[in-house]
N, C-alpha and C positions, 0 to 999 in steps of 0.2 A: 507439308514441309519439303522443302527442294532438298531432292538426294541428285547421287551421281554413281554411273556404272563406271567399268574400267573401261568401256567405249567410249564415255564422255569425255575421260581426262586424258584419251590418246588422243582424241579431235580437237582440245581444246592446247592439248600439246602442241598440236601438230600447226594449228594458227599462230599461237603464240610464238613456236619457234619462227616461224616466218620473218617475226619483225625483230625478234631477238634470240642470242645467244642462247643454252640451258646454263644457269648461273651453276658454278663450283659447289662440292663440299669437303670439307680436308678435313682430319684429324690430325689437329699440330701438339709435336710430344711435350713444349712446355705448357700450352693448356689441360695437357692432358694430365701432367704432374700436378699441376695445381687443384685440378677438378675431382682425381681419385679415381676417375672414371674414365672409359672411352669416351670420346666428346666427338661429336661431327659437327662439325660447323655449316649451317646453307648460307652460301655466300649472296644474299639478294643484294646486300652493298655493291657489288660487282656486276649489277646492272645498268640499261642503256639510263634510268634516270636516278640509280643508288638508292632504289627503295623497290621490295617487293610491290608495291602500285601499279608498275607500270604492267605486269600481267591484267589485271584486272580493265586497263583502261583501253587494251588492245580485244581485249572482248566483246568488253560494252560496246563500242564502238563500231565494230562490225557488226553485232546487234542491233543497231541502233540504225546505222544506216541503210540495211535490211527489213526491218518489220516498222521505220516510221521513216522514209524517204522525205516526208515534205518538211522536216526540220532544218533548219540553216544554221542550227548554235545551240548549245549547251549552257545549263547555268548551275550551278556545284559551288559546296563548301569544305573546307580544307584547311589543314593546318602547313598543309607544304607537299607532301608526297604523294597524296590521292591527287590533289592540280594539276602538279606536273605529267603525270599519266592522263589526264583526261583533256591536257593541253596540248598534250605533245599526239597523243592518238585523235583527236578533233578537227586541230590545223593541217594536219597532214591529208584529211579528208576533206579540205576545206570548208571547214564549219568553223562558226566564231566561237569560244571559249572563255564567257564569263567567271571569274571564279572569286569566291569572298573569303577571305580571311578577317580572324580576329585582330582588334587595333594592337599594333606592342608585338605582331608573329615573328617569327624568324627573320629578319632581314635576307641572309642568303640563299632561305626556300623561296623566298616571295621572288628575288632574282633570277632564281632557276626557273620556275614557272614563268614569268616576263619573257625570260631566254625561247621557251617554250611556245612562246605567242600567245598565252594566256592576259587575258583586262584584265588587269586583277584592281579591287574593291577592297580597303579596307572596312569591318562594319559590324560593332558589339563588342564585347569583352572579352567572350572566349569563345570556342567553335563552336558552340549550341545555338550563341545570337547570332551568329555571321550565318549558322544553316538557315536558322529561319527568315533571317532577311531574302537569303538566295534562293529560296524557296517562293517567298512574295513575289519576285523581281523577274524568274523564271516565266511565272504566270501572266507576269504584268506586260513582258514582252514577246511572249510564243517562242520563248527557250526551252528546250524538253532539259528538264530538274534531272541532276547524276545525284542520287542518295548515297547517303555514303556507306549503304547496304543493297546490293543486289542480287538476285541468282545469277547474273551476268557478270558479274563483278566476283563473285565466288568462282566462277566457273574459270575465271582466268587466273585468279588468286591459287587454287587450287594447283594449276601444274609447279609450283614449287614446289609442294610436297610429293607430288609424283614422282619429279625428279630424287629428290631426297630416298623419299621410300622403295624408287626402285635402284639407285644405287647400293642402299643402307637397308633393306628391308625385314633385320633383326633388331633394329632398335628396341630397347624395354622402354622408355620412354623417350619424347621430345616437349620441350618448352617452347610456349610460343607467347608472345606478348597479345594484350586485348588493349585495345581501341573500341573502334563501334564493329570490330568482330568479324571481319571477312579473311582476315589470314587464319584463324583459331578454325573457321567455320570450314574453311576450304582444306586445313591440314585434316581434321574428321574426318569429310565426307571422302576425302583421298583415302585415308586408312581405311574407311570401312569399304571401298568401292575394292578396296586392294584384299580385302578379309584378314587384315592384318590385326595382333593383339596388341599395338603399341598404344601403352597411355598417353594422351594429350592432355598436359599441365596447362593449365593456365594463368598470363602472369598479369598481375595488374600496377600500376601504382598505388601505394597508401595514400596518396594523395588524390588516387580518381580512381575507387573502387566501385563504381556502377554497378560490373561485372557481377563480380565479386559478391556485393550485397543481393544483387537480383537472385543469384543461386542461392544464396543462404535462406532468402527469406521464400524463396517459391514465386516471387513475381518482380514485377520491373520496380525495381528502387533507385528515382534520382539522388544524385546528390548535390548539396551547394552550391559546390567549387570544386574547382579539376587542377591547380596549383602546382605543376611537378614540370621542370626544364628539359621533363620526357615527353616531350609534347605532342608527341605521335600516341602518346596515351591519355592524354586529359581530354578526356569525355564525359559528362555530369549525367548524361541522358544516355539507357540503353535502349536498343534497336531489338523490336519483340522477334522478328525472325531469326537477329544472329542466336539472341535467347534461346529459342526454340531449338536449337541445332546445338551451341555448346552447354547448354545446361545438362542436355542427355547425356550428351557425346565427350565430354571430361572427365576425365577422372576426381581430378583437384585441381584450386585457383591458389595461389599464392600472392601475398602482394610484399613489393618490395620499397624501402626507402629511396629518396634521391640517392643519400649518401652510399648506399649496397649497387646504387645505376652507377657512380663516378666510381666506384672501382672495380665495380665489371667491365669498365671501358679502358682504366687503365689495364687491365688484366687481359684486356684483347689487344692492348697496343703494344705491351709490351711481350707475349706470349705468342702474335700472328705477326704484329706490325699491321694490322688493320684498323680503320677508322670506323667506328662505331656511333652514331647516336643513341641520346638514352632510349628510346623505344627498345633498342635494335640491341642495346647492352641487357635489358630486362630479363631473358629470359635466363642468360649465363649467369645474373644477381639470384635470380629461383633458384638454377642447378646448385650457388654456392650456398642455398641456404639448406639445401637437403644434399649435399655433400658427402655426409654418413651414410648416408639412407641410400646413392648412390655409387658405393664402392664397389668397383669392380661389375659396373653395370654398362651396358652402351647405349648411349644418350646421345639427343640429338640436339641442338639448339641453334635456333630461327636468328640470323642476325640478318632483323627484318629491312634495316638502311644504316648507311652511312651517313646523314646527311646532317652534321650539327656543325653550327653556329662556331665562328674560327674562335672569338673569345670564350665563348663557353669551353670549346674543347682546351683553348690554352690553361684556361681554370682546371679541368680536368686533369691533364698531365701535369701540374704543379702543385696536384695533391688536395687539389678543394672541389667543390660539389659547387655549381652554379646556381644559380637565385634568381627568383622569378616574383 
């Protein structure tokens, strides 16, 4: 199972700062009224592409162009924020950047990534049929496949939490939202690399508990449909290594409704003035559901992107939960 020293995440620091900023974290006093709690915010919305991703896709990539020289391109699947990281760190090395999304994705992530120099493919119904097509196609054209789990991808994902934990490194817990698990996995292996006692929540959608079920049940449990306009979190399919790292390394998973995502996000707009997507709302939806439980505790919570859809967010602020 891939660990990390606190060598690793000052080296992986120290690359990543290269191409980016260290993103913020504040404790702002009206979310902090409303949450009962200290609350620290990590601000990855405040990144060069508004999603914690783009750590991950500056590592990979220096990896990549290091231990497999004779690749000219990449080929990856994506709901919008892993893309734009493995478009924007690809092109810049001059390598081509295929990337598949599902029919019906975000209109305005698919345009960031385009912005990014990313081909982007529409192809399948939701991110599990667009990986495996880009998966196929990878192979079909001597593209080296970006999964959308890697120890390389962990290891860049990873310095947000350094950042966080060594600004913050009393936290009693922090939330983080699950996807296919490289920000859950890389906040872990930060804490344990730091020999820290904070608990790492995990948040899921009710609508794509993968996660969620895999830990309950002891092994990898798909499910049907991934249905939630958090779509940095609908995943049908778990990934058995982020499994093997957060199943240990969690304390608890939580899963939260769309409707508890649209006012966690009014609840960060009105409270920071910050743009949230639902992924990125998730984990503040967890803090408000154990709110009791967090009285008078210092918590941390991962606002993993800003990147939603201008109608959806206008639904948002007008009081309603978007539909998917």
């Amino acid at each position: 199972m891939f660990t990390m020293t606190k060598s690793d995440l000052e080296a992986a620091a120290a690359l990543v700062h290269r191409h980016m900023a260290p993103t913020p974290q504040y404790s702002w006093p009206l979310l902090n009224e409303s949450t009962g709690c200290e609350t620290w915010v990590k601000h990855e919305n405040h990144g060069p592409t508004g999603a914690f991703k783009v750590r991950g896709g500056i590592t990979f990539m220096d990896w990549l162009v290091r231990t497999h020289p004779e690749y000219k391109g990449i080929c990856t699947a994506t709901r919008g924020n892993h893309g734009q990281s493995q478009a924007r760190a690809a092109t810049a090395l001059g390598l081509r950047a295929l990337v598949y999304v599902p029919r019906g994705n975000s209109v305005e992530k698919n345009a960031a990534m385009q912005a990014f120099g990313a081909e982007l493919v529409e192809f399948g119904d939701d991110f599990d049929e667009a990986k495996v097509e880009a998966f196929r196609v990878a192979e079909e054209q001597g593209l080296f496949i970006v999964p959308p789990f890697h120890d390389e991808l962990v290891r860049g994902v990873a310095t947000y939490a350094f950042e966080l934990f060594s600004e913050a490194p009393d936290l009693d817990v922090v939330y983080v939202p699950i996807g296919c698990g490289s920000g859950i996995c890389g906040t872990i292996l930060a804490r344990d690399a730091l020999g820290l006692k904070t608990e790492v929540v995990g948040v899921v959608s009710d609508q794509a508990q993968t996660a969620k079920l895999s830990v309950e049940a002891g092994r990898l449990v798909e499910t049907n449909s991934a249905r939630t306009f958090a779509d940095g979190m609908a995943v049908r399919v778990p990934v058995q290594e982020a499994y093997d790292i957060y199943s240990k390394g969690a304390a608890r998973f939580l899963a939260v409704s769309d409707d508890e995502v649209a006012d966690a996000m009014r609840l960060y707009y009105t409270a920071t003035h910050n743009m949230s997507e639902g992924a990125g709302a998730a984990p503040l939806a967890g803090l408000m559901q154990e709110r009791n439980a967090m009285s008078g505790k210092k918590v941390g919570v991962i606002l993993c992107g800003g990147n939603v859809d201008t109608g959806w967010f206008k639904t948002v602020l007008e009081g309603g939960t978007p539909t998917v």
